[in-house]
mmJSON file of the N, C-alpha and C atoms, coordinates in Angstrom:
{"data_MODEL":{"atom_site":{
"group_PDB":["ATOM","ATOM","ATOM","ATOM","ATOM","ATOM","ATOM","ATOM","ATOM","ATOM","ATOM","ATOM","ATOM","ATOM","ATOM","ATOM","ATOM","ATOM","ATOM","ATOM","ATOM","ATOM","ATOM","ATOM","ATOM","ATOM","ATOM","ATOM","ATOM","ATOM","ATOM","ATOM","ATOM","ATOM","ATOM","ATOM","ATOM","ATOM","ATOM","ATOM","ATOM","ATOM","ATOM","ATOM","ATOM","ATOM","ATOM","ATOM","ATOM","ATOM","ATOM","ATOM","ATOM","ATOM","ATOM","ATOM","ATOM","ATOM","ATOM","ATOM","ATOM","ATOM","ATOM","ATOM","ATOM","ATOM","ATOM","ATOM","ATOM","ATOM","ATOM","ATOM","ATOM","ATOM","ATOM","ATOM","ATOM","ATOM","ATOM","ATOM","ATOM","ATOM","ATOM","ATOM","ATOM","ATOM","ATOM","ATOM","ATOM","ATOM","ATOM","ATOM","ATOM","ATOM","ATOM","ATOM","ATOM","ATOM","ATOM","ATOM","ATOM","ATOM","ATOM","ATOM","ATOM","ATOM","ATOM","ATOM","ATOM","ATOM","ATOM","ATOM","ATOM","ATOM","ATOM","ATOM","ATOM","ATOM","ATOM","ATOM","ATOM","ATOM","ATOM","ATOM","ATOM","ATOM","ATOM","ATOM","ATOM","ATOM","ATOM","ATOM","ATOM","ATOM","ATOM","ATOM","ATOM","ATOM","ATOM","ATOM","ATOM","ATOM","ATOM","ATOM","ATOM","ATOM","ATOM"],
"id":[1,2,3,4,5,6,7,8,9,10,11,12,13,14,15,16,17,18,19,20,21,22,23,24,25,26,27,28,29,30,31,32,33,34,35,36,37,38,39,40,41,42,43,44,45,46,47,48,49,50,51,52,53,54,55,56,57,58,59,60,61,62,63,64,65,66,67,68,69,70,71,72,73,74,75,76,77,78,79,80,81,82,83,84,85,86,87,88,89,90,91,92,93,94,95,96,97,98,99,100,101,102,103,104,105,106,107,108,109,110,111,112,113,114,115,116,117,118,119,120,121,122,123,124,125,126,127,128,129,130,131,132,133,134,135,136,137,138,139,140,141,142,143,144,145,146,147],
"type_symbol":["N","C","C","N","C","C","N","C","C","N","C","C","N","C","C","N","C","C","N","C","C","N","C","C","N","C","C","N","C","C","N","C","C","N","C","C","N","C","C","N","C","C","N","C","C","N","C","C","N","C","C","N","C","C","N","C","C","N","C","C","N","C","C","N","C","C","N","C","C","N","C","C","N","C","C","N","C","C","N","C","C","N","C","C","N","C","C","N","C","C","N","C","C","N","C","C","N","C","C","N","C","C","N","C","C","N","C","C","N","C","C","N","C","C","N","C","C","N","C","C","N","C","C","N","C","C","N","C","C","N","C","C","N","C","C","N","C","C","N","C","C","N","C","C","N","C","C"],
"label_atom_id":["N","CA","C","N","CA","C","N","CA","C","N","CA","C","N","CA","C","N","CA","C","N","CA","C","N","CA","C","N","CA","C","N","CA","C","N","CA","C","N","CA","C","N","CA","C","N","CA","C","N","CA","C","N","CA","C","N","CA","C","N","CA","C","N","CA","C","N","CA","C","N","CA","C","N","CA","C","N","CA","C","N","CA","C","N","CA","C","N","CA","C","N","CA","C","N","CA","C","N","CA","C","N","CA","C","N","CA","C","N","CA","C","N","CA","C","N","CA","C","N","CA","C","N","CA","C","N","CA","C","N","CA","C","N","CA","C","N","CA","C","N","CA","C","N","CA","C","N","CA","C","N","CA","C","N","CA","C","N","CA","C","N","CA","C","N","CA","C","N","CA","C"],
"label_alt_id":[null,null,null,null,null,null,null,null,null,null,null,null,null,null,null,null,null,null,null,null,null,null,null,null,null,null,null,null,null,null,null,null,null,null,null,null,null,null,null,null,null,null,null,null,null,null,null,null,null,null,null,null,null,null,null,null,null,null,null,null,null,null,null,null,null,null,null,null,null,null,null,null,null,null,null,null,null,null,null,null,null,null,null,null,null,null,null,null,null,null,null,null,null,null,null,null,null,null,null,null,null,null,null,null,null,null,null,null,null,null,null,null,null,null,null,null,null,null,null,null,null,null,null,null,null,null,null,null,null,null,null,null,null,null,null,null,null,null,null,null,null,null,null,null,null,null,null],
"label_comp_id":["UNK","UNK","UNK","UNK","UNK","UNK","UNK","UNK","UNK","UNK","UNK","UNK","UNK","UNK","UNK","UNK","UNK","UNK","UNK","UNK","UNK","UNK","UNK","UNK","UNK","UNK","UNK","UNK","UNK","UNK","UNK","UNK","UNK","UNK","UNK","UNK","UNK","UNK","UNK","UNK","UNK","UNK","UNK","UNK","UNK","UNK","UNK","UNK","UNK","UNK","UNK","UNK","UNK","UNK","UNK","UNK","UNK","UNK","UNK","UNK","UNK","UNK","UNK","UNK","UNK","UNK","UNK","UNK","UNK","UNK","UNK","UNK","UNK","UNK","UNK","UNK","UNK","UNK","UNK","UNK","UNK","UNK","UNK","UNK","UNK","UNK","UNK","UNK","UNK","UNK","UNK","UNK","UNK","UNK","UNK","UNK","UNK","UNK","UNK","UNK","UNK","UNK","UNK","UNK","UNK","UNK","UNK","UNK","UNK","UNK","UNK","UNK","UNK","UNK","UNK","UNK","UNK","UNK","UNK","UNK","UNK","UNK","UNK","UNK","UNK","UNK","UNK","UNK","UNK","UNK","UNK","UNK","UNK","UNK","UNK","UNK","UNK","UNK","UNK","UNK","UNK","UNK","UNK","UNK","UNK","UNK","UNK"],
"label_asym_id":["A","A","A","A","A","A","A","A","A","A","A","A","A","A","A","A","A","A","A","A","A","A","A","A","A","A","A","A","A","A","A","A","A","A","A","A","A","A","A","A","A","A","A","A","A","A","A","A","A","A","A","A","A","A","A","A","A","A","A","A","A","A","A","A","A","A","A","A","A","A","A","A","A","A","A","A","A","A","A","A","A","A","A","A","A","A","A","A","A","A","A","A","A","A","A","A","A","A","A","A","A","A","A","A","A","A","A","A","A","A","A","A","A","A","A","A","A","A","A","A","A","A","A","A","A","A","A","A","A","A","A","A","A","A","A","A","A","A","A","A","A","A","A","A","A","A","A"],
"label_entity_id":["1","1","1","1","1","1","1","1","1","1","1","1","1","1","1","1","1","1","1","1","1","1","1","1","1","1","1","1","1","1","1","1","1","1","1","1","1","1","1","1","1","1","1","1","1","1","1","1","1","1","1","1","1","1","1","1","1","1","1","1","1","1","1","1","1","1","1","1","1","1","1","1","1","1","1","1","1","1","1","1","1","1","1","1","1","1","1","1","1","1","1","1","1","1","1","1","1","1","1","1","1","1","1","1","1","1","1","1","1","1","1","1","1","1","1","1","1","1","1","1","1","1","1","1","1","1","1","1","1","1","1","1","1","1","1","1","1","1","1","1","1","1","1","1","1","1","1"],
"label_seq_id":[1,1,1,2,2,2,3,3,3,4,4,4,5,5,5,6,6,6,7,7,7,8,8,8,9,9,9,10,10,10,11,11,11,12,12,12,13,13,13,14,14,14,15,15,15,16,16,16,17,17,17,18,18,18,19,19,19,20,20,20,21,21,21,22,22,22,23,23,23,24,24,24,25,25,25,26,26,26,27,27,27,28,28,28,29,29,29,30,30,30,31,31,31,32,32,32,33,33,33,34,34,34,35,35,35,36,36,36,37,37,37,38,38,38,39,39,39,40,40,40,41,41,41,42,42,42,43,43,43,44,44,44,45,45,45,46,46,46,47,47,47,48,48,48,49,49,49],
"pdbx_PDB_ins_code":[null,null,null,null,null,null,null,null,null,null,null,null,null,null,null,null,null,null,null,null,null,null,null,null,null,null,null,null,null,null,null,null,null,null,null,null,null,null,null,null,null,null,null,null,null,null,null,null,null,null,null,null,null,null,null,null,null,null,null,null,null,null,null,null,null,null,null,null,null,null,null,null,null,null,null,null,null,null,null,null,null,null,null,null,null,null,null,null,null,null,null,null,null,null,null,null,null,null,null,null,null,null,null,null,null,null,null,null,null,null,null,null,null,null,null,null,null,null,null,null,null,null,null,null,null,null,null,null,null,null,null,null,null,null,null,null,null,null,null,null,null,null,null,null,null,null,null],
"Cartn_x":[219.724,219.391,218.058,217.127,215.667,215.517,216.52,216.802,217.587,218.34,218.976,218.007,216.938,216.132,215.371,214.749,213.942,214.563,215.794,216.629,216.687,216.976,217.044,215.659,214.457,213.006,212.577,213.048,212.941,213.586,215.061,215.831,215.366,214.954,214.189,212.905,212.05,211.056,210.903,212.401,212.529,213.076,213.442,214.28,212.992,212.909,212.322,211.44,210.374,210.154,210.559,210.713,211.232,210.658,211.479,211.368,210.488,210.351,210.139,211.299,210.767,212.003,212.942,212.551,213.545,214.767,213.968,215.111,215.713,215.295,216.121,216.851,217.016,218.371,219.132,218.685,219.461,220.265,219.564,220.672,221.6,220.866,222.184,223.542,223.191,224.55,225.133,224.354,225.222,226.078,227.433,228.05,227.724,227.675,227.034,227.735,229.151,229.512,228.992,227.831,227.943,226.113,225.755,224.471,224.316,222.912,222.536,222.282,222.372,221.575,220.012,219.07,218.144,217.762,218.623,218.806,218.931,219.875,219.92,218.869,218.655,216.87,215.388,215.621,214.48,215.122,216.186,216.297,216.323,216.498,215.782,214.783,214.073,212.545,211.629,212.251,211.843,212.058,213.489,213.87,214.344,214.534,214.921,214.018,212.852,211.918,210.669],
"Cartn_y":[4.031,4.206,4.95,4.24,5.218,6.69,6.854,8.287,9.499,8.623,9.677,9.463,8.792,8.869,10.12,10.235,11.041,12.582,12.345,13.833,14.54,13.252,13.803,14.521,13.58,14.094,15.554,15.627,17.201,18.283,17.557,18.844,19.173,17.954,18.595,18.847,18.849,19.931,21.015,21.282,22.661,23.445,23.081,23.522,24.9,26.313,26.925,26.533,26.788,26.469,26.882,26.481,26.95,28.019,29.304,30.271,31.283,30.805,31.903,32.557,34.103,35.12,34.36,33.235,32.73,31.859,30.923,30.258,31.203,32.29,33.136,33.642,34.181,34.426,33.446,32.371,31.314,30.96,30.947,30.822,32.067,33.303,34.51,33.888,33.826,33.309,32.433,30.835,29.775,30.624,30.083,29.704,29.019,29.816,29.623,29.032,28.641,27.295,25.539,25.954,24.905,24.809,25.395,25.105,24.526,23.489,22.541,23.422,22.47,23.091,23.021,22.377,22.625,24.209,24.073,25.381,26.346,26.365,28.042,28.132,27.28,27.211,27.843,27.434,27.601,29.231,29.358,30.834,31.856,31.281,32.62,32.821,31.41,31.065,32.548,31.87,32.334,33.728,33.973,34.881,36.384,36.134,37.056,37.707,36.791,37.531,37.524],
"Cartn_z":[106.735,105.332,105.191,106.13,105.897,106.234,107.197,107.729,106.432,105.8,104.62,103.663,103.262,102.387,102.732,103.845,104.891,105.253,105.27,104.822,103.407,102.777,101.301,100.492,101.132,100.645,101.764,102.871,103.223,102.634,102.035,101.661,100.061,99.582,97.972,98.426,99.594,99.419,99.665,100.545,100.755,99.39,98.304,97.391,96.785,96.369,95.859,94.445,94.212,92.366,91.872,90.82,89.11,88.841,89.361,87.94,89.263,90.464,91.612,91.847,92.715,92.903,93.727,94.361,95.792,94.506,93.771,92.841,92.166,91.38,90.266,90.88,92.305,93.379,93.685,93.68,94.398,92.669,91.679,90.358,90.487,90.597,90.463,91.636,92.237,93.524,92.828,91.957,91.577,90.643,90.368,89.492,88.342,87.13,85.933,85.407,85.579,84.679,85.784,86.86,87.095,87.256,86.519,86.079,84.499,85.246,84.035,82.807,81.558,80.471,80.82,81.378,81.946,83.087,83.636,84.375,83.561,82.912,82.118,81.242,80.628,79.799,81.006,81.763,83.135,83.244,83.559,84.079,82.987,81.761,80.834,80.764,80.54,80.576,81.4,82.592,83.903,84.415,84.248,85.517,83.967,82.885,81.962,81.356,80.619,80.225,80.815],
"occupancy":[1.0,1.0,1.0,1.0,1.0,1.0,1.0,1.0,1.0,1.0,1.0,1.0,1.0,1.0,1.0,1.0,1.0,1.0,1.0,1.0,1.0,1.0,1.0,1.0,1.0,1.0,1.0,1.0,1.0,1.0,1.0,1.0,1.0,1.0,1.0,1.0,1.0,1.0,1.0,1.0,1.0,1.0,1.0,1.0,1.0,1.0,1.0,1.0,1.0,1.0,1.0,1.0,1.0,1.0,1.0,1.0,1.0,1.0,1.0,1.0,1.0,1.0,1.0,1.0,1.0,1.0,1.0,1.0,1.0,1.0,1.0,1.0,1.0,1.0,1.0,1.0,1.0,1.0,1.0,1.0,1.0,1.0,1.0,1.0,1.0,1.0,1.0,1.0,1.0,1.0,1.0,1.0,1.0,1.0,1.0,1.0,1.0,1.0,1.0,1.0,1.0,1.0,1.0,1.0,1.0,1.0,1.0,1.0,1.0,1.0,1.0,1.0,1.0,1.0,1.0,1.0,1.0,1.0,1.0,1.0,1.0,1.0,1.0,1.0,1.0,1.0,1.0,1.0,1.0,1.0,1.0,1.0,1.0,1.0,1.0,1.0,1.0,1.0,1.0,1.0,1.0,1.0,1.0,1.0,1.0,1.0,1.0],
"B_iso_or_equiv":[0.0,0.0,0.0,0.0,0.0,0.0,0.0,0.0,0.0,0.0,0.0,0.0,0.0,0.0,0.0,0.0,0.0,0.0,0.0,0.0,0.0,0.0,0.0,0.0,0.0,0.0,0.0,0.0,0.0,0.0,0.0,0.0,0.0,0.0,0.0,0.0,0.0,0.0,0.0,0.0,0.0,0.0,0.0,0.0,0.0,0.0,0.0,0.0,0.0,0.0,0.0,0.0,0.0,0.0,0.0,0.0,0.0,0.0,0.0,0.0,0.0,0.0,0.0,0.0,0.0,0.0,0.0,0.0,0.0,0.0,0.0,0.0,0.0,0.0,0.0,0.0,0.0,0.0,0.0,0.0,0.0,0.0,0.0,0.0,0.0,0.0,0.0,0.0,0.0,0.0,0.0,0.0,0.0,0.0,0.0,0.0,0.0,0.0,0.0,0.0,0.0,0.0,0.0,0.0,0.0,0.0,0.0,0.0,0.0,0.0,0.0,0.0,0.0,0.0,0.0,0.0,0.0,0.0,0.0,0.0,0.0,0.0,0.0,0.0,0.0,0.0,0.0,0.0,0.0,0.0,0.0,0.0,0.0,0.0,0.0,0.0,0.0,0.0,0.0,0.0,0.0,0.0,0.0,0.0,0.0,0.0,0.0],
"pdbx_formal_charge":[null,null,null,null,null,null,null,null,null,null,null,null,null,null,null,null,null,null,null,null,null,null,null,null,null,null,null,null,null,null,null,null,null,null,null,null,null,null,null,null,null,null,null,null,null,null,null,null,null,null,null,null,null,null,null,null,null,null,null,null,null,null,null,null,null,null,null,null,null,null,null,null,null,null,null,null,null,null,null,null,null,null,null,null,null,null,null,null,null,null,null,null,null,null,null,null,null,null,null,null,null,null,null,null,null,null,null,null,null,null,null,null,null,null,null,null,null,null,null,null,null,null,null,null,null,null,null,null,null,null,null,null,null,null,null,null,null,null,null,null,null,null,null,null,null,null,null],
"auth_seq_id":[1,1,1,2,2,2,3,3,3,4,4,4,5,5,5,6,6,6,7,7,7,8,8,8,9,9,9,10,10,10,11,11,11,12,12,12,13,13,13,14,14,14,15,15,15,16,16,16,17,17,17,18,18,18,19,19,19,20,20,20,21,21,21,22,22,22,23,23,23,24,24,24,25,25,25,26,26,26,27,27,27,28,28,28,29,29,29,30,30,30,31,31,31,32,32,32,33,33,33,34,34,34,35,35,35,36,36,36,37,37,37,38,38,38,39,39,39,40,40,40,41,41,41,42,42,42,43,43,43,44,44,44,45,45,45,46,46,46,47,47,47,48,48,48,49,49,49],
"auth_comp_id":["UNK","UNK","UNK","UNK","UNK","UNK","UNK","UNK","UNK","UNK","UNK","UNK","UNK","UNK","UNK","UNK","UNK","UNK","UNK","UNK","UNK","UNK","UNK","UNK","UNK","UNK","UNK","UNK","UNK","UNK","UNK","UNK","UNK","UNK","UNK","UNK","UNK","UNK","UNK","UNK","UNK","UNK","UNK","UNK","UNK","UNK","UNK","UNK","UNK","UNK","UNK","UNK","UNK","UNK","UNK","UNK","UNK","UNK","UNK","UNK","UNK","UNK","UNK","UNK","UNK","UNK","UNK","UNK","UNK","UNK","UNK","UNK","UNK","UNK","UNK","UNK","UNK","UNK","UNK","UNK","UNK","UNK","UNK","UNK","UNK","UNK","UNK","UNK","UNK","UNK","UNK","UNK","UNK","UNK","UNK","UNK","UNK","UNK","UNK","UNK","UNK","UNK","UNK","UNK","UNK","UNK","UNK","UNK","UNK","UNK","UNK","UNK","UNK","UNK","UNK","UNK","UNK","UNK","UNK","UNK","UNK","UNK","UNK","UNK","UNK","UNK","UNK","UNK","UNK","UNK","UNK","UNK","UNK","UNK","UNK","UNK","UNK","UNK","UNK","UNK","UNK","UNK","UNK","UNK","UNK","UNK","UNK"],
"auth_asym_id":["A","A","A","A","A","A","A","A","A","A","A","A","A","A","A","A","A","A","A","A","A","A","A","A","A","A","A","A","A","A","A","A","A","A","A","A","A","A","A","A","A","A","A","A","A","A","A","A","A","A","A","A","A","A","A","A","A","A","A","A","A","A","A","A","A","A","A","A","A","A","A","A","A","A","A","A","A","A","A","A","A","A","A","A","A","A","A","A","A","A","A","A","A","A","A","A","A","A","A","A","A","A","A","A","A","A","A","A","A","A","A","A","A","A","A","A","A","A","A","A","A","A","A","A","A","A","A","A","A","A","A","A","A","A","A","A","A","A","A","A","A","A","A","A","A","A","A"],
"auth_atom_id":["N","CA","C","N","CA","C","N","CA","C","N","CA","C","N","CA","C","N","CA","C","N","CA","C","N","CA","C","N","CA","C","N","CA","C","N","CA","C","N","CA","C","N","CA","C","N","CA","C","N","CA","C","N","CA","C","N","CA","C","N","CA","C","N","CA","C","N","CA","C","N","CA","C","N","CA","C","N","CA","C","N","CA","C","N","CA","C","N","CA","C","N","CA","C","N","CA","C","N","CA","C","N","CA","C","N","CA","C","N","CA","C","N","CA","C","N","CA","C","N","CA","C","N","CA","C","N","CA","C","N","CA","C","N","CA","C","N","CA","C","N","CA","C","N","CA","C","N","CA","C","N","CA","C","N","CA","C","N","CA","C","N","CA","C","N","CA","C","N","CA","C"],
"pdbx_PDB_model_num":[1,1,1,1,1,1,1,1,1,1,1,1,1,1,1,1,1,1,1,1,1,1,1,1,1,1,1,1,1,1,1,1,1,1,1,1,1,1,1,1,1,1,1,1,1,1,1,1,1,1,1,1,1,1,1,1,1,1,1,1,1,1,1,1,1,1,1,1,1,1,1,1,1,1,1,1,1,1,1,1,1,1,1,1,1,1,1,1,1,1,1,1,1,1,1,1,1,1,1,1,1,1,1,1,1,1,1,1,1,1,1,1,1,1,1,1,1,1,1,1,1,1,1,1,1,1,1,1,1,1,1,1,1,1,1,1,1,1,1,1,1,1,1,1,1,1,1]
}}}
């Protein structure tokens, strides 16, 4: 159990920030019907204007 906690907190610190060139690519690749309403708010925010 402590080991998937310990996986799970490496793999969300590897995740890019909000609204850097590494995330606004990693949204172009997702599938936009499977991004949050949070997400598409962040990536106009962010990556449009």
């Amino acid at each position: 159990m402590v080991a998937a906690i310990a996986i799970l907190t490496l793999l969300a610190a590897c995740a890019p920030e909000i609204g850097s060139k590494e995330w606004c690519a990693d949204m172009k690749q997702k599938p936009k019907g499977d991004w949050t309403a949070s997400e598409a708010a962040d990536y106009a925010k962010h990556c449009l204007f």
